[in-house]
N, C-alpha and C positions, 0 to 999 in steps of 0.2 A: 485589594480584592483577594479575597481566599483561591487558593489552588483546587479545584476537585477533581476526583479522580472519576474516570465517569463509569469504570469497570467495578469501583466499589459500591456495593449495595446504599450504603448508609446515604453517602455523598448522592447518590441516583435519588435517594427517596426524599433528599433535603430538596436538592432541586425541584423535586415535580411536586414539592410544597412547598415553593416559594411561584415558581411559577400558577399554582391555584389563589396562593392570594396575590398575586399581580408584582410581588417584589422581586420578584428574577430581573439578574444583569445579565444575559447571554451576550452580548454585544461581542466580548473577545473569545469564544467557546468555538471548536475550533467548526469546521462546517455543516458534517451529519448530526450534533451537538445543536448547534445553532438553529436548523432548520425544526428538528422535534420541539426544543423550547419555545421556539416561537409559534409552532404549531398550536401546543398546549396550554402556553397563555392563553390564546386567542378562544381558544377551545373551553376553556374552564370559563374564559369570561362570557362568553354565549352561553352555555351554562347558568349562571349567577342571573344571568338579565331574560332567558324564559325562552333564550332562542333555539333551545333545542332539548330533547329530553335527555331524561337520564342514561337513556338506552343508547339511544344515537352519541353519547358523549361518549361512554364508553367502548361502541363501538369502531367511534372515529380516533380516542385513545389507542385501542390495539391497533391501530391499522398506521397508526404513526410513529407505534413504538416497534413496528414490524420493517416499517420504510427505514428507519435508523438501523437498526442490527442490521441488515443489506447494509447500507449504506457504508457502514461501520466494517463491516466483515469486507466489503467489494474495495475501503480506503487497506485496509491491512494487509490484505495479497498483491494491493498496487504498490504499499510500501516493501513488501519482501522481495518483490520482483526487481522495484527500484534500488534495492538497497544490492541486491544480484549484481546487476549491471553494474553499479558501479563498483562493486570491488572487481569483478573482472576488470574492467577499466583500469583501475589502479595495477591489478595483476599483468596485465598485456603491458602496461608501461615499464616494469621491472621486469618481464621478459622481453623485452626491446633491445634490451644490452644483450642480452644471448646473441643475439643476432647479430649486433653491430661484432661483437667478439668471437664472431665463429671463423672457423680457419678455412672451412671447405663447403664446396656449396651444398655437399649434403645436410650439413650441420643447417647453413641459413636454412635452406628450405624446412627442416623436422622444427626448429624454432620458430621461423614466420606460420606455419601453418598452427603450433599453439598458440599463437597469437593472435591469428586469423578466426580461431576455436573462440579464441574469448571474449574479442569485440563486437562478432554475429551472436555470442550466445547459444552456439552449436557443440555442445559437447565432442559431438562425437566425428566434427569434421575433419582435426587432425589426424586422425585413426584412419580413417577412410586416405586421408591423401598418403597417409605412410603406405597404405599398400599400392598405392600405384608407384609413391618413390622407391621404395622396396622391390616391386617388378621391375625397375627402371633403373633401379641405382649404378649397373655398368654404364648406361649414359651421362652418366654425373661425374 
């Protein structure tokens, strides 16, 4: 099965011709992909057999190629987010050793608390606790 890219025009316009004459595999395309192909089929073939007109095809075409770019755009900021999280993750694992290797509890505390920054996903909550360690630090 060919590879297509589905951000390339060319690969876009083969598919939504192959899907009008009925020979589209969507089957392994990945979900917002899957859902418009098979919308389109469906679509071009009520079409073909008188179930709907010209107008209403094209109008139910943009309103499918509209649900996919959502779709599409809402999968790509859940992968940037996801891809976030997990290098923090990875990042808080290699600052673990800071911690196990700190000599004074001031040290653990300004490194757990980048750590703590990174598994919440709170930039800015080590900063916030340095100044109360900082107000505090003869207690330390």
């Amino acid at each position: 099965m060919k590879v297509y890219d589905f951000k390339n025009p060319a690969d876009f316009a083969e598919l939504e011709r192959q899907a009008n004459s009925g020979t589209i595999d969507y089957s392994m395309f990945p979900p917002a992909a899957y859902r418009y192909f098979d919308k389109l089929k469906k679509l071009y073939a009520d079409f073909r057999e008188g179930k709907i007109t010209k107008e209403e095809a094209v109008s139910k075409k943009r309103k499918y190629h509209k649900e996919y770019t959502i779709a599409l755009d809402d999968y790509e900021k859940w992968l940037t987010v996801w891809k976030g999280y997990q290098e923090n993750i990875r990042t808080a694992g290699t600052k673990l050793s800071a911690v196990e290797k700190s000599k004074t509890a001031y040290d653990i505390a300004v490194n757990a608390c980048e750590v703590i920054g990174l598994m919440i996903g709170d930039a800015s909550f080590c900063s916030r606790q340095m100044k109360k360690i900082e107000g505090n630090k003869h207690d330390m």
